[in-house]
C-alpha positions in Angstrom: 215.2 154.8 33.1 215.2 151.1 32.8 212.5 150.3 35.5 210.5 153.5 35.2 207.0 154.0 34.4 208.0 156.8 32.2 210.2 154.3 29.9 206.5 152.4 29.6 205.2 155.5 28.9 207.2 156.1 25.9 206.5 152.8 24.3 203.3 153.1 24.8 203.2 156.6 22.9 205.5 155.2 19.9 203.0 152.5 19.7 200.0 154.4 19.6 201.3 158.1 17.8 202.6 155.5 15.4 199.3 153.8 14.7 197.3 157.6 15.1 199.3 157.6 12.3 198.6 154.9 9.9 194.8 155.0 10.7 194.8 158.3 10.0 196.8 157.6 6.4 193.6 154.8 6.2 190.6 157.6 6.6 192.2 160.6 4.4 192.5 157.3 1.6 188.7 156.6 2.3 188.2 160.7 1.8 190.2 160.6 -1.8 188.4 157.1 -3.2 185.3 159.4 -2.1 186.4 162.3 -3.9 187.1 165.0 -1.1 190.6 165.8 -1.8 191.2 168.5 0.4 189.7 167.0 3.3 192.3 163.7 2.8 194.5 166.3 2.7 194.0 168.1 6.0 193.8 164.3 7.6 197.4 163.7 6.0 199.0 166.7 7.7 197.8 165.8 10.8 199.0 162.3 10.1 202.7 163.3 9.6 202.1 164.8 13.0 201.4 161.5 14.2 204.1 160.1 12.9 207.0 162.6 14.1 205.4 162.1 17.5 206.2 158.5 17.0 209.6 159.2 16.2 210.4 161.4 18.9 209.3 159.1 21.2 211.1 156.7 19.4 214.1 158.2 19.2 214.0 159.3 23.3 213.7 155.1 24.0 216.3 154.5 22.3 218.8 157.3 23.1 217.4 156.7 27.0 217.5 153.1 27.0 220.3 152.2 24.8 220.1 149.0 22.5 216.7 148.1 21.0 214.8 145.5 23.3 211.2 144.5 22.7 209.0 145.4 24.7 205.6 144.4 26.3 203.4 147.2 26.9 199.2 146.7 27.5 197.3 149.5 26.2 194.6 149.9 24.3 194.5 149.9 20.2 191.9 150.6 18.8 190.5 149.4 14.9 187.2 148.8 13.3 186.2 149.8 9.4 185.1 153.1 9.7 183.5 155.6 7.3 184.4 159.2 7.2 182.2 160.1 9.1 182.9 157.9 12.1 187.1 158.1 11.7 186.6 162.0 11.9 184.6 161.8 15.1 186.4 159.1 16.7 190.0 160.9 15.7 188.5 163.6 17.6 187.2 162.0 20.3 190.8 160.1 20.7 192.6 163.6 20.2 190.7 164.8 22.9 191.6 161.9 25.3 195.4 162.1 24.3 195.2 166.1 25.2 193.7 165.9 28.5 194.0 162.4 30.3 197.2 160.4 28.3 199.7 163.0 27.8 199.2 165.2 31.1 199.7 162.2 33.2 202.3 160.8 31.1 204.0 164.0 31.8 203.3 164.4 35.6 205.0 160.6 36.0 208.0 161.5 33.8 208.3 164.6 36.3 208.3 162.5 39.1 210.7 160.7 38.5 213.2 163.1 37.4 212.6 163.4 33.6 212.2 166.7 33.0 213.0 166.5 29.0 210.7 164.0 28.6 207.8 165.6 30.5 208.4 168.7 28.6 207.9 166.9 25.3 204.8 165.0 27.1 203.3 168.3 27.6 204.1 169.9 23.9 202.3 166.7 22.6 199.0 167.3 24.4 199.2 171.0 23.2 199.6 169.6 19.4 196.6 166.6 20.3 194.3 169.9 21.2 194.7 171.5 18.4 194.5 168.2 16.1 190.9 167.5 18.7 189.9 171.0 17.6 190.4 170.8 13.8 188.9 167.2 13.5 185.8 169.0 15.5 185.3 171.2 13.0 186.1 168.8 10.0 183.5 166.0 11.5 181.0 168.6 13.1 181.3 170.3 9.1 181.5 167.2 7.4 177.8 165.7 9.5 175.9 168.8 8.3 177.0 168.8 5.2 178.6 172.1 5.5 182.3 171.9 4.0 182.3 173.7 2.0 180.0 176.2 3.0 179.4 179.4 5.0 176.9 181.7 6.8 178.8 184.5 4.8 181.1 185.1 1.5 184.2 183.6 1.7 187.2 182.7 -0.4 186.9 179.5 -2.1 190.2 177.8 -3.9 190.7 175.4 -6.6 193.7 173.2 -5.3 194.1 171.7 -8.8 193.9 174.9 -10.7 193.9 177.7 -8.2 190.6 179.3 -9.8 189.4 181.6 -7.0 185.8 182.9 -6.1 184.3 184.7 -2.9 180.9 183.3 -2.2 178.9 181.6 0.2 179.0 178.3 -1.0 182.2 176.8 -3.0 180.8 175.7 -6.6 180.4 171.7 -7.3 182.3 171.4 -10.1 185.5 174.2 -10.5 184.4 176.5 -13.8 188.0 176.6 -14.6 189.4 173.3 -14.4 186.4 170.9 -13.9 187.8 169.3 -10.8 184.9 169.0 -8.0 184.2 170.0 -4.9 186.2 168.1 -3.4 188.9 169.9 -4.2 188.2 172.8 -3.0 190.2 174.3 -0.1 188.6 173.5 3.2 187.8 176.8 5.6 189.1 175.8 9.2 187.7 177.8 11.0 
């Protein structure tokens, strides 16, 4: 392990799961100070995602390569102020990347070299990276249009703060149980 690509490879995914992460923790902050609650909270779950990916890579560096060492890995990581808008496309644009270029050839090397663990865990990450790609698609593609919290046909809307309930085309603005607005609302992912 101490000379493989694969032991690169697993730095380099603690580094970057871990700071998925954090800049996911960032956007779903930007969502709440802009009052869409439930869509923070769909970017949080994905976030703690992010960050058990980084710990199981973590954790297979340092069970695989015994004491902590630093290391120097080039990749690239990526920052820039963003606003929803732009975090929710470029977290699905980088999903995307992670699902079908990173993780399947971080997995194919692993294999190559004999780690069969770590390949399978490789490949289980780009399946979870597809699925976050898919829901930030539909958060980002909903969130451009202005369609959120709407549909083409009744559906169940739900107070988070209160759990008022209503089927209807289009959640209400402002809850007419608790007063909490829209952006509080559970979020249809379709």
């Amino acid at each position: 392990m101490k000379n493989s690509k694969t032991l690169t490879n697993l730095a380099r995914s603690f580094a970057g799961e871990s700071q998925a992460g954090l800049r996911y923790q960032i956007i779903a902050e930007l969502c709440i100070k802009q009052g869409y609650n439930t869509l923070a909270t769909e970017i949080k779950t994905i976030a703690k995602n992010e960050v058990n990916h980084a710990k199981t890579y973590y954790d297979l560096l340092t069970d695989r390569n015994g004491t902590a060492r630093n290391m120097e890995i080039c990749a690239g990581y990526p920052f820039e102020k963003l606003t929803i808008e732009d975090g929710l496309k470029f977290s699905m644009d980088a999903e995307r990347e992670e699902a079908e270029n990173i993780y399947p050839e971080f997995a194919k090397i692993a294999a190559e070299e004999g780690f069969e663990e770590i390949a399978k865990k490789f490949e289980l990450t780009a399946k979870v990276e597809k699925k976050h790609e898919q829901i930030f698609r539909f958060l980002y593609e909903n969130f451009k249009n202005g369609t959120l919290f709407k549909n083409s046909k009744p559906a169940y809307w739900e107070c988070s703060e209160c759990g008022h309930i209503e089927t209807l085309k289009e959640a209400w603005s402002i809850c007419p149980l608790c007063g909490a607005s829209q952006g509080f609302v559970q979020l249809k992912l379709n």
